[in-house]
Structures are given as C-alpha cells and as structure tokens.
C-alpha positions as CSV (number, residue, x, y, z in Angstrom):
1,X,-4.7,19.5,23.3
2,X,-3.7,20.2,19.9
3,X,-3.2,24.1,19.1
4,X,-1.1,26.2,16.4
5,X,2.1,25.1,18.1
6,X,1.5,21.4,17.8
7,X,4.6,19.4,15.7
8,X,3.1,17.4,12.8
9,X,4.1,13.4,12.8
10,X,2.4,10.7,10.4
11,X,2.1,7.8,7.9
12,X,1.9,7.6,4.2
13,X,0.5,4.6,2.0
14,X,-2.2,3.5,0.0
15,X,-4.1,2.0,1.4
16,X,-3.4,3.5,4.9
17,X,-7.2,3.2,6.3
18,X,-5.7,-0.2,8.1
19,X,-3.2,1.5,9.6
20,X,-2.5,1.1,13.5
21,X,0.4,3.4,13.8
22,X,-1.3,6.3,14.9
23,X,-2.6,4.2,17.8
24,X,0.9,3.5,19.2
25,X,2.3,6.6,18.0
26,X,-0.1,9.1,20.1
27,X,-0.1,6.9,23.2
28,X,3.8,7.3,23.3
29,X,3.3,11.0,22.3
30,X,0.4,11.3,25.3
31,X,2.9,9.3,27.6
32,X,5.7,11.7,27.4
33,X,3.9,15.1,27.3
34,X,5.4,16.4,24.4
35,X,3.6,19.0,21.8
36,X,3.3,16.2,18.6
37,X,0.4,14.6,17.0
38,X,0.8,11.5,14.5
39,X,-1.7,11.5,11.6
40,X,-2.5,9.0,8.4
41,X,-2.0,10.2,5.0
42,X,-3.5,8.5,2.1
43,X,-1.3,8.8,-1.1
44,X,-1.4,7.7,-3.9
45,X,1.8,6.8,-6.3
46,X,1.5,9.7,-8.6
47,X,0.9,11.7,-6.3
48,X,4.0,10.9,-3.8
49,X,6.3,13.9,-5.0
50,X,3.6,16.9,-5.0
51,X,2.9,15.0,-1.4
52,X,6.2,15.3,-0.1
53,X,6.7,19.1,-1.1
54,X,3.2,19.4,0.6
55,X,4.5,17.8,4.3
56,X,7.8,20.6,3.6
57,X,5.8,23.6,3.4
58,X,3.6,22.8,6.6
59,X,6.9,22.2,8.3
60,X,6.2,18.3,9.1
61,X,8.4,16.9,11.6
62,X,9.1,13.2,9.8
63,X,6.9,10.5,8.8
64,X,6.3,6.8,8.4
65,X,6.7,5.0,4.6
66,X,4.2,2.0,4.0
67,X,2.8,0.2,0.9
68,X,4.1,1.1,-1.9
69,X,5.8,4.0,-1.4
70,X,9.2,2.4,0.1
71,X,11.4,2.4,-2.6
72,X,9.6,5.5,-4.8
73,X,10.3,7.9,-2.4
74,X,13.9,7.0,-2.3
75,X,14.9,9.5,-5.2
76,X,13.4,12.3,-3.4
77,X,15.2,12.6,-0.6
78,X,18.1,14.5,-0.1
79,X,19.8,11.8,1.8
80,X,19.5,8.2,3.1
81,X,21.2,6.0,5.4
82,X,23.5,3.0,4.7
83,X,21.0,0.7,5.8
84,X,18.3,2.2,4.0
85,X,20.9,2.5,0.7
86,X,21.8,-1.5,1.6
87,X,18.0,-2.4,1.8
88,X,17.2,-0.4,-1.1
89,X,14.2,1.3,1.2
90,X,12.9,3.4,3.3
91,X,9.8,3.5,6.0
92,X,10.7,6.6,8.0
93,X,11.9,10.4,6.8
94,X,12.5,13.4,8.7
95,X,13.2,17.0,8.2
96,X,16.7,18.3,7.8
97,X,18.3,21.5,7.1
98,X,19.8,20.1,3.8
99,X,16.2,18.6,2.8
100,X,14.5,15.1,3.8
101,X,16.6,11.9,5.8
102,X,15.6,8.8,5.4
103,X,16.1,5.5,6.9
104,X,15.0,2.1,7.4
105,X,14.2,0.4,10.7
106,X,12.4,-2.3,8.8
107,X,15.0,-4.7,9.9
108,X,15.8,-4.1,14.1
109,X,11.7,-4.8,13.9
110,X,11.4,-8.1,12.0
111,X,15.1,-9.2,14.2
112,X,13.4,-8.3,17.4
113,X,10.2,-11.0,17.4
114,X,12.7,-13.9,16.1
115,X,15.6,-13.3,18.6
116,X,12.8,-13.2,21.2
117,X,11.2,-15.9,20.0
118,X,11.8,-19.0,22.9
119,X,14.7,-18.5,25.6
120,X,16.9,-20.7,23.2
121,X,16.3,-18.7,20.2
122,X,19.2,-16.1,20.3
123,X,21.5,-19.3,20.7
124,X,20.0,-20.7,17.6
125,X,22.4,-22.4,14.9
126,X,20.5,-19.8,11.9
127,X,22.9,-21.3,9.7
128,X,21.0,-24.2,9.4
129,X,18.0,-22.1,8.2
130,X,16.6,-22.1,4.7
131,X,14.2,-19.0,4.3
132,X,11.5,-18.6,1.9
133,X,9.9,-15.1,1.8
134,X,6.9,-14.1,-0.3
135,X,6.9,-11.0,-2.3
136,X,9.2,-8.9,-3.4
137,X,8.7,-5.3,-2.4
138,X,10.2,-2.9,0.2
139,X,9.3,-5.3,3.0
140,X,11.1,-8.1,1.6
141,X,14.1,-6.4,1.1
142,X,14.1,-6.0,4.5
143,X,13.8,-9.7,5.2
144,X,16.6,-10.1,3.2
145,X,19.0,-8.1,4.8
146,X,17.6,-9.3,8.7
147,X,17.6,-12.7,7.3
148,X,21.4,-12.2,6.3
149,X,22.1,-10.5,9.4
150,X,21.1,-13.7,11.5
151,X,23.3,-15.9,9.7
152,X,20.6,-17.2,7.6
153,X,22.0,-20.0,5.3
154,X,19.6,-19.8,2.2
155,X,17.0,-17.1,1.0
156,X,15.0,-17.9,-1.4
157,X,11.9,-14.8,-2.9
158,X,9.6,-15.9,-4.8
159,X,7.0,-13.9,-6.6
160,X,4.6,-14.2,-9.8
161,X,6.5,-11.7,-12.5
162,X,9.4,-13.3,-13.6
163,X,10.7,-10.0,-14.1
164,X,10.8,-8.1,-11.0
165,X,12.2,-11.3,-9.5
166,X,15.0,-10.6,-12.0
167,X,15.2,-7.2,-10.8
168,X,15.3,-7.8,-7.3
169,X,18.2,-10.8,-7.3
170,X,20.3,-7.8,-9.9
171,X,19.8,-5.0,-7.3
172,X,21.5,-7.1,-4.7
173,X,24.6,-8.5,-6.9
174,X,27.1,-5.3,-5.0
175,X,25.8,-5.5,-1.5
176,X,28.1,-8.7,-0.7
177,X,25.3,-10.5,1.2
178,X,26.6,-12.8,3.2
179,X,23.9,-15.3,2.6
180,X,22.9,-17.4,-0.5
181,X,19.7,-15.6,-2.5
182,X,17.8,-17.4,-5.2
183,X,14.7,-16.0,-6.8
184,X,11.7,-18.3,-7.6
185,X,8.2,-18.3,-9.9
186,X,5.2,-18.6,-7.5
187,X,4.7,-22.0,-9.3
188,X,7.8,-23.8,-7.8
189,X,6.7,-22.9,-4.6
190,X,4.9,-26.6,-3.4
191,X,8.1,-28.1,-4.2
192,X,9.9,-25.3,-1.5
193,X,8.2,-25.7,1.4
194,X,9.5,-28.6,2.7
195,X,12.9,-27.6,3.0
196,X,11.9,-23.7,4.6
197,X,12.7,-23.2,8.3
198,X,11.3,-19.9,8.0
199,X,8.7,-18.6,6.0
200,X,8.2,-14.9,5.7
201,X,4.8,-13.6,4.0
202,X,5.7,-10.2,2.6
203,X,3.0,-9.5,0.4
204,X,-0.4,-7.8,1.1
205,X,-2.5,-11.2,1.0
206,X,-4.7,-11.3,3.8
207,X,-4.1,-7.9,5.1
208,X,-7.8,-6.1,5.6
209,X,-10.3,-5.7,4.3
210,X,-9.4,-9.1,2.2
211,X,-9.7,-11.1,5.6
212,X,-10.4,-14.2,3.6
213,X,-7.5,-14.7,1.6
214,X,-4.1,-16.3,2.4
215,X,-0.9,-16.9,0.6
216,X,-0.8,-20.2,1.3
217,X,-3.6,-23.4,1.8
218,X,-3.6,-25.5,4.4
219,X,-2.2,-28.1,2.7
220,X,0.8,-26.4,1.2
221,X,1.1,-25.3,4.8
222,X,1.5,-28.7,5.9
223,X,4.5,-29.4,3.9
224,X,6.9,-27.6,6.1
225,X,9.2,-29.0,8.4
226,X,8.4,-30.0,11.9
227,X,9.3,-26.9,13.6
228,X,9.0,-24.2,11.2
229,X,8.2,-20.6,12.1
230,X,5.9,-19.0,9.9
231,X,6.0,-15.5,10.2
232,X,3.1,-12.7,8.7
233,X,4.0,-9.2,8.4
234,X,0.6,-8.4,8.1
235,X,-0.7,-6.5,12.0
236,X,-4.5,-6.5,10.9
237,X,-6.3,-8.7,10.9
238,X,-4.6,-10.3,14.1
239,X,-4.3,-13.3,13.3
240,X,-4.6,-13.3,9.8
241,X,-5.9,-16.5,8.2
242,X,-2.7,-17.9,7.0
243,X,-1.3,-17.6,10.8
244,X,-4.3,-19.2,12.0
245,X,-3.5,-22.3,9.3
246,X,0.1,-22.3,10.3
247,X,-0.9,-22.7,14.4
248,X,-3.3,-25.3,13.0
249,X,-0.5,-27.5,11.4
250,X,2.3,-26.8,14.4
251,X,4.1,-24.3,12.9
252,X,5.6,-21.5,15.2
253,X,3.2,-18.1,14.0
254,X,4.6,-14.3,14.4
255,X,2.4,-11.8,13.5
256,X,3.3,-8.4,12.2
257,X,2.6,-6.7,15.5
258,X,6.0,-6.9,17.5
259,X,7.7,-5.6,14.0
260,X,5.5,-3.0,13.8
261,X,6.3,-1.6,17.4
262,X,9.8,-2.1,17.2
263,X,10.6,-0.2,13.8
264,X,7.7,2.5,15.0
265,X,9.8,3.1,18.5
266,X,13.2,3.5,16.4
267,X,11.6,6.0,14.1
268,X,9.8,7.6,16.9
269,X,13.0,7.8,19.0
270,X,15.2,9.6,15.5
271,X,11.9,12.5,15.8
272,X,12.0,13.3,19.2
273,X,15.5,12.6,19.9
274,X,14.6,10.9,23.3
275,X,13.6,7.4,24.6
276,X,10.4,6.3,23.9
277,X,7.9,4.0,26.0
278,X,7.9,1.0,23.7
279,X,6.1,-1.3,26.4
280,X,3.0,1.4,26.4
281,X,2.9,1.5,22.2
282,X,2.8,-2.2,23.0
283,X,0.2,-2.1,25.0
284,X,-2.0,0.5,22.8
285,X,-2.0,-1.8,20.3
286,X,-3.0,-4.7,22.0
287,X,-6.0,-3.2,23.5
288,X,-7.1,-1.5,20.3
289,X,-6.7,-5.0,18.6
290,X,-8.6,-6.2,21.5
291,X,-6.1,-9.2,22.1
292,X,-5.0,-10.7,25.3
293,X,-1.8,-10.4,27.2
C-alpha cells in the first residue's frame, strides 16, 4: 500500500515508456517489505536540471539515469564516484546530505552476462579479443571500461559523426586504459567485422517501438568470426532483430536483460543499504517479457 510515508524511487530518460525497471524494481521492493515505490519519469534534455531540483524538494530517495541523460547530469551533482568519473557517466543518483551521489554500475552489469557466459568463459584468454562497439554515448563508455577490465586486447567505437568520435577517443587520453581504443566512421565498418570477437550494440537501433530496425544486416552479420558473441544492450524487444540475425548466422547472442538486472540490483542495494533478491527481479522480468526459463 502506498500512503504519505512511502520513499520515492525511479527512472529518468527520454524516451522511458519502454522502460522495464519498475517491473524488477517493485517486485524486489514487494519481496522485502519495505515502504518504497519505483516510478518512471519522462524528461526531456532541457528540462534535466529544473527535473533534478524537482526530485530534491519531494525528498526522492535516488534514481536510475537512462538515455540521454548519462553524461548531462554529471555537472549537477554534488559528487560522483571514481568509476562513474573513469566512465565519464552515470545511471544511478541518490540523496545525500551534501546534495546528489552518483555512480555507475553500468559495468558489474554488462561483466556479469559475459563472465557467465559458458563454464569456460571466466578462464577465457580475453586478450585475444578484438571488440567493436556501436555508438558512442554513456553506454559505450561503459563497454569500454568493462571491456578494459576483462583484458580486452582491442576496442574499436565506431559511430556516424566524425566528431563526437573525436571527442570520445580525447576524453579517454588520462584514464591510462589498459587496452588499445581506436575510433572508426560507420562506413569502415564491413571491413571490421571480420576481425571482432565481440560485438557490442550500444546505440538505440532496434529498441521499441522501432522493432524493425537493426544495426547490422544479415550479411554484414555474417562476416564475423566463427565464434563471436554478439551482444545487444537493448532489453525490449527480447530478442531484438539484430540478435535474432546473429543466432541465425551462429553467433553467441546476449541480450540487454541480464545487464539490466545486474546494474538495477547494485543501485537498488546503494538505496536501501541491504541485499536485494536479484533472482526474483530476474524473474519479474522474464514473466513480464513473457520468455521462458
């Protein structure tokens, strides 16, 4: 039962109508018995700031950061983890006495489906990996950083504005990455594919209600390696179409559903400073997407 008393929790993004994070959220909340309710929050860029003063004065407990507010909300806060600073952005905030806290548990979720991956995969020689991630936004930044935490040989972003692939190779020049990072026009991507282990779709392309798109064609799919994992962090649809091409040419296929409950039970467990059921968000989501175990 909600009533006056009940602690505010939620997401912000825009779009956020797609959002599945209440789902898992509330049936963790519902699990342990505690007083919270988790809510989505459409909002819009230029309205991010007046947004985040709104969630202070109603005395919200934290919330989630989505599409495309990961690295704008960054100035507001009053203070930010190193991982978060590293990654260059954040997906979940809470309430302080000195102001907002943000971090980024981006990365323990896109680690958790790879290490878990086969029984051999946390033995697995990621040195020998060449990564190619699409896009170049808050998401891919933390691909970067997990990628680089796994021992990842080669990264290599590409995008379509030559610029903000610039921008993004400059903003990691400090951060000593242990892992060689190229940057790469959407054109030259054909002539990639064949030598990426591990492809990473970062962007929105697919994500609903654009069911019918993907990144990549079949045939471009097709030029990977024997062995590849292709990896969407798109959740819904589940599968998206460019996970269904991948499965259709042999590729390994992670969807963006184990990411999503892993970072969501880290920032769950910073709010309520307690464990959290991550089997049961899990299973919410499962049996709202309607998939099998």
């Amino acid at each position: 039962m909600i009533t006056g008393k009940t602690k505010l929790l939620g997401v912000i993004g825009n779009p956020i109508e797609h959002s599945l994070s209440p789902v898992m959220h509330n049936a963790a909340i519902a699990t342990l018995g505690v007083d919270y309710v988790y809510l989505p929050f459409p909002v819009k860029p230029e309205d991010l700031q007046v947004a985040i003063a709104g969630f202070a004065a109603i005395g919200t407990i934290g919330f989630n950061v989505t599409i495309p507010h990961k690295q704008a909300i960054i100035p507001l806060l009053s203070e930010v983890s190193p991982i978060a600073r590293s990654v260059g952005a954040v997906n979940s905030v809470w309430r302080t006495d000195k102001g907002w806290s943000g971090t980024n548990t981006d990365v323990e979720g896109f680690l958790a489906p790879l290490l878990n991956l086969s029984p051999s995969s946390q033995e697995r020689d990621w040195s020998q990996t060449t990564a190619l991630v699409l896009g170049y936004g808050g998401a891919a930044r933390a691909v970067v950083a997990g990628c680089a935490q796994l021992g990842v040989q080669q990264v290599k972003v590409i995008g379509r504005s030559p610029q903000k692939l610039n921008d993004f190779l400059d903003s990691w020049l400090n951060s000593r990455l242990p892992v060689r990072l190229s940057v790469h026009n959407w054109q030259e991507l054909p002539n990639l594919l064949s030598e990426a282990n591990l492809l990473v779709n970062t962007t929105p392309i697919g994500m609903y209600p654009r069911v019918e798109e993907s990144p990549l064609s079949a045939d471009e799919i097709a030029k990977l390696p024997k062995g590849a994992i292709v990896y969407d962090l798109i959740y819904t649809p589940n599968p998206t179409l460019f996970l269904k091409l991948a499965k259709q040419q042999g590729a390994d296929a992670i969807d963006g559903l184990e990411m999503l409950v892993q970072q969501g039970a880290a920032a769950l467990q910073i709010w309520l400073q307690q464990s959290v059921p991550v089997d049961v968000m899990r299973q919410s989501l499962r049996r709202h997407l309607g998939l099998s175990d």
